[in-house]
C-alpha positions as CSV (number, residue, x, y, z in Angstrom):
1,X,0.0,0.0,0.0
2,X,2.9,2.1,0.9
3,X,4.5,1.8,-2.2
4,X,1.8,2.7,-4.7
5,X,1.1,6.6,-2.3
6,X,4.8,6.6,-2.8
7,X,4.4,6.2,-6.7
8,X,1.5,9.1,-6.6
9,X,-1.5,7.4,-5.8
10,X,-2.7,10.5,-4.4
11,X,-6.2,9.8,-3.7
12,X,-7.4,6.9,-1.8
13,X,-9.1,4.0,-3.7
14,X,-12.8,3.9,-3.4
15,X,-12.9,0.4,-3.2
16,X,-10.2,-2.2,-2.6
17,X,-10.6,-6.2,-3.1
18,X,-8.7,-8.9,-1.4
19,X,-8.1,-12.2,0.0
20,X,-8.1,-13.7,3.1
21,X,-4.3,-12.0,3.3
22,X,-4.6,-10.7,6.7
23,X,-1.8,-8.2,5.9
24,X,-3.5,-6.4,2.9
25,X,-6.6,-5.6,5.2
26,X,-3.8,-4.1,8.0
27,X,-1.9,-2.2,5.5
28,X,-5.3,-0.8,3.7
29,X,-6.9,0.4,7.2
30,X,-3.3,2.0,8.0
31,X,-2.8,4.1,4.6
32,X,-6.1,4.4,3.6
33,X,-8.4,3.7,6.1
34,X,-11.3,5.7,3.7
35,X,-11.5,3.2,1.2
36,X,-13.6,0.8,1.4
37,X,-13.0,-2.9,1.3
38,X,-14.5,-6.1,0.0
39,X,-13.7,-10.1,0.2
40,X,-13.1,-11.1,-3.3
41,X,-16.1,-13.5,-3.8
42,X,-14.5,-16.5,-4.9
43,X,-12.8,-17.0,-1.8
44,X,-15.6,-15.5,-0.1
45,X,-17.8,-17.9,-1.5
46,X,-15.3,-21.2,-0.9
47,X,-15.4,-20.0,2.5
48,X,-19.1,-19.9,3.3
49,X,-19.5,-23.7,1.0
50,X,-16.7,-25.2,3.8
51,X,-19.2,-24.6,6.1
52,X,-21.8,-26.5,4.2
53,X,-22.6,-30.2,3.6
54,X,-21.6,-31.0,0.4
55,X,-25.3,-32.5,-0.2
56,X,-26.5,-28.1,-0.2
57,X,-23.5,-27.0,-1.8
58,X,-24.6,-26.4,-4.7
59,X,-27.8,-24.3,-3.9
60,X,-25.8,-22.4,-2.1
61,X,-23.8,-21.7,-4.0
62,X,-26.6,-20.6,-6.7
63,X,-27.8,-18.4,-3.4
64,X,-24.3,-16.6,-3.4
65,X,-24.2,-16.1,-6.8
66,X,-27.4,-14.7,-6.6
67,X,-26.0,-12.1,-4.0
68,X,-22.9,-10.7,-5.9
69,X,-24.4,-11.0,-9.3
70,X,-27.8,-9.0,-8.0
71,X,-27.9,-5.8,-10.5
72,X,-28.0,-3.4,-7.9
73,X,-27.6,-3.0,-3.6
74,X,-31.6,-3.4,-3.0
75,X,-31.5,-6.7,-5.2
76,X,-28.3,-8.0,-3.3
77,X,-29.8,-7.4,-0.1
78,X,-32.7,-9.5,-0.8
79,X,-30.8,-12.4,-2.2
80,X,-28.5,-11.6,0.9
81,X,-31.7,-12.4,2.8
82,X,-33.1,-15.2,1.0
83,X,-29.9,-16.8,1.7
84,X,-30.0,-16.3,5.4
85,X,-33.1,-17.3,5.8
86,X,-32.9,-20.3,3.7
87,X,-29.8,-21.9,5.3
88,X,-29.0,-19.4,8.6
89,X,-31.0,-21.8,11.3
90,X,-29.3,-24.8,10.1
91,X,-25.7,-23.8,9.2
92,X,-25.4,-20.8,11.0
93,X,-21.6,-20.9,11.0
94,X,-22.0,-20.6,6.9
95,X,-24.3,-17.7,7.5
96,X,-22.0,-16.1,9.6
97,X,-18.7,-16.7,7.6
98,X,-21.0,-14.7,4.8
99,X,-21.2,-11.5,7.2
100,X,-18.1,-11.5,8.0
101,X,-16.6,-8.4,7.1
102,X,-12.7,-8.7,5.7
C-alpha cells in the first residue's frame, strides 16, 4: 500500500478487493483507512461452502451467486436475505462466515 502513495496514488481507492491475506486488510486500514473494502467473492464464497454439507453446496452456491451478481444494492440485499433465511437456522456458522466483514 505504501508503495503505490509513494508512486503518486494520491487519492485513496474507493474500493479495494482482497483475499483472506490478513496483511493487505492491515496495510489498507493503516494508509487508507477511507476506502472501502471487499472479500473477493471466490474466496468469499469457498469460505461460506466449507461450512456447508456438500449435499447443499450447490444451492448455495446458486444463493451466493445470486447475491454478488444481483444488478443493484436493494437486489443484493434480498438475495443476501433469501440466503440467510434459507440456510441461517441450520448452518449458521456458513451464514455467519457470509457477514463476515474482511
Amino acid at each position: 500500500m505504501l508503495s503505490l502513495k509513494q508512486r503518486g496514488l494520491n487519492q485513496p481507492p474507493k474500493l479495494a478487493i482482497g483475499d483472506g491475506a490478513l496483511g493487505f486488510w492491515v496495510a489498507l486500514e493503516e494508509v487508507y483507512p477511507e476506502t472501502t473494502a471487499q472479500r473477493y467473492w471466490m474466496h468469499k464464497t469457498g469460505n461460506v461452502l466449507n461450512y456447508l454439507p456438500k449435499s447443499v453446496q450447490e444451492k448455495a452456491k446458486q444463493g451466493l451467486h445470486d447475491i454478488w451478481m444481483a444488478e443493484g444494492r436493494t437486489d443484493a440485499e434480498k438475495a443476501f436475505d433469501a440466503f440467510e433465511e434459507r440456510f441461517g437456522v441450520k448452518y449458521p456458522k456458513a451464514v455467519a462466515m457470509l457477514i463476515e466483514r474482511p
